[in-house]
C-alpha positions in Angstrom: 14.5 1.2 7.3 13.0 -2.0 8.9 10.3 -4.6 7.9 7.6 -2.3 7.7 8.8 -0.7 4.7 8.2 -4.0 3.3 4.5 -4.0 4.6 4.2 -1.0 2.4 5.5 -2.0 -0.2 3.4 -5.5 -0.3 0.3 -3.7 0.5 1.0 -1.2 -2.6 1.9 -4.3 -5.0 -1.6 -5.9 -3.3 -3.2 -2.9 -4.8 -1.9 -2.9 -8.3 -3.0 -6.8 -8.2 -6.3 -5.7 -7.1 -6.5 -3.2 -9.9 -5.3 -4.7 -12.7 -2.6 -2.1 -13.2 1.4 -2.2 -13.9 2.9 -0.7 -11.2 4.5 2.9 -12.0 2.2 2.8 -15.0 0.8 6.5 -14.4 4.0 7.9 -13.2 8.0 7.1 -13.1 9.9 5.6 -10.0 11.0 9.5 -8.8 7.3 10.7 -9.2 6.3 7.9 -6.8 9.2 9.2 -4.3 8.0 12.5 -4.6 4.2 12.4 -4.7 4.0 9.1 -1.9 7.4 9.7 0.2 7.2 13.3 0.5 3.7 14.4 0.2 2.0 11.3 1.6 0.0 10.9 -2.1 -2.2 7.8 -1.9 -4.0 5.8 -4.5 -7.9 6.1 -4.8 -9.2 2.7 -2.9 -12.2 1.4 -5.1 -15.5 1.1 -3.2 -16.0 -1.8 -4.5 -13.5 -4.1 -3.2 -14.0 -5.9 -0.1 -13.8 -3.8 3.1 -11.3 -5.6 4.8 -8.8 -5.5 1.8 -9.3 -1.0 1.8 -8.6 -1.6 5.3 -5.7 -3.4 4.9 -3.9 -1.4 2.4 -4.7 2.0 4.4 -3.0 0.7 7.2 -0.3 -0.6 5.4 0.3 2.8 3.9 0.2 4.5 6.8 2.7 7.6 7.0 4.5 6.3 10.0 6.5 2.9 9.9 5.1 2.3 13.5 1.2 2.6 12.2 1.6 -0.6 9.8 0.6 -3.8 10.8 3.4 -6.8 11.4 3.4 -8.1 8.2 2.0 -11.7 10.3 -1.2 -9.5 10.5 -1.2 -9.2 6.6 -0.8 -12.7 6.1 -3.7 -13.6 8.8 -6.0 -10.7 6.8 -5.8 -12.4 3.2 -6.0 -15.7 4.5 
């Protein structure tokens, strides 16, 4: 565990904001585990949004802690 499992998390909380959805709304806390943790399960990005925020959350989901950005990258992209 290190920082970067904070970049997910703030990137997957970024997306809930963006959709207007409670988080864990479609499925409990050990569904999330099992369907993001284990089998890499991502949300659907709307097409809609702005590129730069889809871009920003698929990197900050990505699979491998070393593939997210620092999270002074994520504060840069929404500013």
């Amino acid at each position: 565990y290190n920082h970067k499992a904070e970049v997910f998390s703030f990137t997957s909380l970024l997306y809930h904001v963006m959709a207007l959805e409670k988080p864990f709304a479609r499925m409990d806390p050990a569904m999330f585990v099992a369907e993001a943790c284990l089998k890499g399960k991502r949300c659907a990005l709307n097409k809609a949004w702005p590129t730069e925020m889809r871009s920003l959350m698929t990197s900050g989901w990505a699979a491998e802690p070393e593939g997210r950005p620092e999270f002074l990258a994520v504060v840069l992209a929404l500013e």
